[in-house]
BANUKE-521142 format. One line per 2 residues: number of its first residue (from 1); for each residue z, y, x of N, C-alpha, C, O, CB. Coordinates in Angstrom, 1 decimal, always signed. Glycine has a CB too. Layout:
// BANUKE-521142
NUM) Z,Y,X,Z,Y,X,Z,Y,X,Z,Y,X,Z,Y,X ~ ...
//
This chain:
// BANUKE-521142
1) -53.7,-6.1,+74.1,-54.7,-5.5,+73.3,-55.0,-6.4,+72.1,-55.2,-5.9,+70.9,-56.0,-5.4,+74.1 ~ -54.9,-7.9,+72.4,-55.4,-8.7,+71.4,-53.8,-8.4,+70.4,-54.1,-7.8,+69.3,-55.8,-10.6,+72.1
3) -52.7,-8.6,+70.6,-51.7,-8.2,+69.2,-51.9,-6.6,+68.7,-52.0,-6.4,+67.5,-50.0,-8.2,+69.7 ~ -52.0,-5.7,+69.7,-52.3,-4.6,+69.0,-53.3,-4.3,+67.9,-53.1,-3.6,+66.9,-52.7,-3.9,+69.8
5) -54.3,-5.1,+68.4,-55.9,-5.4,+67.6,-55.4,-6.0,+65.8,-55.9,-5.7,+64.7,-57.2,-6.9,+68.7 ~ -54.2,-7.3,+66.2,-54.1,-8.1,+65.0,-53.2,-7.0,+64.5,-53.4,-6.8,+63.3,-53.5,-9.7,+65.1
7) -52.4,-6.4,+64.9,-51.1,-5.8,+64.3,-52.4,-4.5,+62.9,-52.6,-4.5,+61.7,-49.5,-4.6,+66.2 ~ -53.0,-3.8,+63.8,-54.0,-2.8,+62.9,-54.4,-3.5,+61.9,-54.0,-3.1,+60.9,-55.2,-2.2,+63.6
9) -55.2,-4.5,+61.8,-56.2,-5.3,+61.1,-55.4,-5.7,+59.9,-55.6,-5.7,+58.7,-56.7,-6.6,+61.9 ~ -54.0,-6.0,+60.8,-52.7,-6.6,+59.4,-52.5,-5.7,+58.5,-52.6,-5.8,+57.3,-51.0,-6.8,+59.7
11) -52.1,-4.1,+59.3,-51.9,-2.7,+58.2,-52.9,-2.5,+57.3,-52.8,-2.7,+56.1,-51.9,-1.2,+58.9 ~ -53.9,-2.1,+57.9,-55.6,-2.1,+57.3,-55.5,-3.0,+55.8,-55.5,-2.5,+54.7,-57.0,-3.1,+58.7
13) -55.4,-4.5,+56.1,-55.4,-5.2,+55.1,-54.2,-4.9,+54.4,-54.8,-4.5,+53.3,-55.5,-6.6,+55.3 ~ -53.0,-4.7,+54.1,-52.2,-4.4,+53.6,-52.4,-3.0,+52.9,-51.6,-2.9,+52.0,-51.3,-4.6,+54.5
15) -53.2,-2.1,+52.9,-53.2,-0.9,+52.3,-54.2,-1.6,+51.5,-53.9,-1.2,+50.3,-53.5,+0.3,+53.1 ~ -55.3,-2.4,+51.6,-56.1,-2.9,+50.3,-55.8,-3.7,+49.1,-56.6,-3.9,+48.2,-56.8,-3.5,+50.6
17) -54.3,-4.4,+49.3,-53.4,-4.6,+48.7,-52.6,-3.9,+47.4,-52.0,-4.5,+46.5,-53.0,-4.7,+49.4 ~ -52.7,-2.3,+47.7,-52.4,-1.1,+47.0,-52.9,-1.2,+46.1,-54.0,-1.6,+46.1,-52.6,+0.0,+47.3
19) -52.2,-0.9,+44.6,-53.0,-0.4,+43.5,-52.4,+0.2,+42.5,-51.2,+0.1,+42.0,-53.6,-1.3,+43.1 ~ -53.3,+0.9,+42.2,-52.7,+2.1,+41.3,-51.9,+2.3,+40.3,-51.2,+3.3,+40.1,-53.3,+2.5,+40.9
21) -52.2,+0.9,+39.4,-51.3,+0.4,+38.8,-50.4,+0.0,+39.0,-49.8,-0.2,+38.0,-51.5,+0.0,+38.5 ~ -49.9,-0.3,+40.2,-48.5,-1.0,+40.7,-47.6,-0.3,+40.3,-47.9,+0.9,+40.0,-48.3,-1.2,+42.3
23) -46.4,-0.9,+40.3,-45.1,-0.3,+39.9,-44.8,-0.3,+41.3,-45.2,-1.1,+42.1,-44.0,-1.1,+38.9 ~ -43.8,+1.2,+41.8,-43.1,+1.1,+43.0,-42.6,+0.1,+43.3,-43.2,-0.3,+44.3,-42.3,+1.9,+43.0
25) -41.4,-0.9,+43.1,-41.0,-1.7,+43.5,-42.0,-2.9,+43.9,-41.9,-3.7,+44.7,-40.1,-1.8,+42.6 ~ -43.4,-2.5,+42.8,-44.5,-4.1,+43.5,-45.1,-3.3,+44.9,-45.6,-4.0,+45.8,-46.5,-4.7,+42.1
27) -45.1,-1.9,+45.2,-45.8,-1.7,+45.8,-44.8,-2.0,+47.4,-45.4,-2.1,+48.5,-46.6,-0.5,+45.3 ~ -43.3,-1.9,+47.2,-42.7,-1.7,+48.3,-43.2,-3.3,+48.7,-43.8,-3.6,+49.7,-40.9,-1.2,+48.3
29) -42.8,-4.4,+47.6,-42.9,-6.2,+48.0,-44.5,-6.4,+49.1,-44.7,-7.0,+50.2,-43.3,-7.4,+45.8 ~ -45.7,-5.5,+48.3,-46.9,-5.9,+49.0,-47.4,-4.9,+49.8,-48.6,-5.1,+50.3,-48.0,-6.3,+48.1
31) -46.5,-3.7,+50.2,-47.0,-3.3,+51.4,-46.1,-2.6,+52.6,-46.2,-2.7,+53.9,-47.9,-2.4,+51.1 ~ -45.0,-1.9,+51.7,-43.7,-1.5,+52.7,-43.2,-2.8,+53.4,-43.4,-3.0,+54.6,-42.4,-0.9,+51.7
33) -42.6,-3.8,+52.5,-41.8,-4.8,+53.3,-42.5,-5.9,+54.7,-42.0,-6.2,+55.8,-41.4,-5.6,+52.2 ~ -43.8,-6.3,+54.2,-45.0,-6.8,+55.2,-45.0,-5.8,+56.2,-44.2,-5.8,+57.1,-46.7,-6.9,+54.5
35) -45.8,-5.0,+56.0,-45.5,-4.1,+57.5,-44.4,-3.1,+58.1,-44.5,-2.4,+59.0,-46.4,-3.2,+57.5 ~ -43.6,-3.3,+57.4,-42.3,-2.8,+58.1,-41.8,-4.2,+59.1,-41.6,-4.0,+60.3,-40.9,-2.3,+56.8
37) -41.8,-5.6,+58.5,-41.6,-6.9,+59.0,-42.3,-6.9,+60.4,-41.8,-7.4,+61.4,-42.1,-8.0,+58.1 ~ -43.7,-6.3,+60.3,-45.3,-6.5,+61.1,-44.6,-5.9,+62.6,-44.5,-6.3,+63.8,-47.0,-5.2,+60.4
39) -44.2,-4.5,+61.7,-43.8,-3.9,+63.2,-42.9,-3.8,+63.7,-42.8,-3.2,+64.7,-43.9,-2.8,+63.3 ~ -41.8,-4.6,+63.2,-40.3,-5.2,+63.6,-41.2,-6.3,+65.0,-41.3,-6.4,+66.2,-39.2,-6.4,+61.8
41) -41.6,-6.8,+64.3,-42.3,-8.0,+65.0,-43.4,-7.6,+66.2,-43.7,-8.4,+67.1,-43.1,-9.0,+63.8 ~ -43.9,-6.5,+66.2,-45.2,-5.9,+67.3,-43.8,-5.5,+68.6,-43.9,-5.7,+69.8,-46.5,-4.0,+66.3
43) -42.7,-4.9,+67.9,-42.2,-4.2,+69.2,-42.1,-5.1,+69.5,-42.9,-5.4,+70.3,-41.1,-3.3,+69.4 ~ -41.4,-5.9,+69.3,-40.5,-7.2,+69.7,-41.5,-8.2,+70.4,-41.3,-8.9,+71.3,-39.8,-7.9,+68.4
45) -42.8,-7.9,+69.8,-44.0,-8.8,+71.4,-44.0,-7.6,+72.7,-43.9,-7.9,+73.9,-46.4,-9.0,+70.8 ~ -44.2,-6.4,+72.1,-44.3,-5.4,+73.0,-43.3,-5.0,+73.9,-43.5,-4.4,+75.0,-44.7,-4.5,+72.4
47) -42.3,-5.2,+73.6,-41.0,-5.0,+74.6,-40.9,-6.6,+75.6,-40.8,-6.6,+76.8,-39.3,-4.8,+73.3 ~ -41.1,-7.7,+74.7,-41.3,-8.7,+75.8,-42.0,-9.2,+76.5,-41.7,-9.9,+77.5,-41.2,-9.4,+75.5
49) -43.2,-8.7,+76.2,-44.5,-9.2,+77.4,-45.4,-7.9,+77.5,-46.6,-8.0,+77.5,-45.6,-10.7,+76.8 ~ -44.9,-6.8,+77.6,-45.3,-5.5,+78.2,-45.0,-5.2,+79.6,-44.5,-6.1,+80.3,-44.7,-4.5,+77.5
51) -45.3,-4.0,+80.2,-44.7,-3.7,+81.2,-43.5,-2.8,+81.6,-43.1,-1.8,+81.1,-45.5,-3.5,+81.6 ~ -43.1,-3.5,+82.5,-41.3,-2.5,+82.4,-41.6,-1.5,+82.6,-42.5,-1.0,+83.3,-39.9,-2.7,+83.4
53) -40.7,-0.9,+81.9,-40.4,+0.7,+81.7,-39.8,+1.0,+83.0,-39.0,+0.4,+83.6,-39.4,+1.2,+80.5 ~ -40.4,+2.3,+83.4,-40.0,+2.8,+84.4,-40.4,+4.2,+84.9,-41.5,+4.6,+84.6,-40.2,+1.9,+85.2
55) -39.6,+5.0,+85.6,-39.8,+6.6,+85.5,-41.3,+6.9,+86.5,-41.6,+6.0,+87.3,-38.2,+7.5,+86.4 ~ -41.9,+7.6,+86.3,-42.8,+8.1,+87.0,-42.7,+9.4,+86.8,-42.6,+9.9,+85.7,-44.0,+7.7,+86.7
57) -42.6,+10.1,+88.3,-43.3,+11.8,+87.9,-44.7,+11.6,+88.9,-44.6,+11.0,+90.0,-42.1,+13.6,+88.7 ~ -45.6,+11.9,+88.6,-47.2,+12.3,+89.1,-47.9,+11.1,+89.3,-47.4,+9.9,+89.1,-47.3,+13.1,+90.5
59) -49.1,+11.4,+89.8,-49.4,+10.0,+90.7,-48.7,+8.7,+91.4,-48.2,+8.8,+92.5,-49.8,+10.4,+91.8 ~ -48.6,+7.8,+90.9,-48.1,+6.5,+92.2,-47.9,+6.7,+93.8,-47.1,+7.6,+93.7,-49.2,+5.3,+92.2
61) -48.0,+6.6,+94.5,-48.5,+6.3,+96.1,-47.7,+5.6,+96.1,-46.6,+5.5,+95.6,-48.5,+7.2,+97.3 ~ -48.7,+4.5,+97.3,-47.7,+3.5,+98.2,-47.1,+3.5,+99.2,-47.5,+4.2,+100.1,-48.0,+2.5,+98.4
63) -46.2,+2.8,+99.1,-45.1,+2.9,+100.3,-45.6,+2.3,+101.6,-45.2,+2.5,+102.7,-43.8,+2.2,+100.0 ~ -46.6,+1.4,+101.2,-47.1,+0.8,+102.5,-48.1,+1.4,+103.3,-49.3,+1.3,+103.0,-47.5,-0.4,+102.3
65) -47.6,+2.1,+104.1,-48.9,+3.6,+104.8,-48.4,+3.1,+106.4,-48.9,+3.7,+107.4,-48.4,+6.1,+104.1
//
């Protein structure tokens, strides 16, 4: 929750960054490239200290009955 929380906060700030005046190329440097990096970097926490993937159809139950 706590990276998810920073990863938003990063985008958020990064769109205030925008400006109208920018040339395309300034605008890919101060907002495309940062958060394309951001979220290279969010999977890459999220694939490693998430929880494994795994199939579910319905409800859980346990095996121990």
């Amino acid at each position: 929750m706590l990276v998810t929380g920073g990863y938003i906060c990063f985008v958020i700030a990064c769109v205030f960054t925008i400006d109208e005046q920018s040339s395309p190329k300034e605008r890919g440097f101060t907002f495309f490239l940062p958060v394309l990096i951001a979220t290279v970097a969010f999977i890459q926490i999220a694939y490693k200290k998430g929880e494994k993937p795994q199939w579910q159809w319905g409800i859980k139950q346990n095996k121990k009955k």
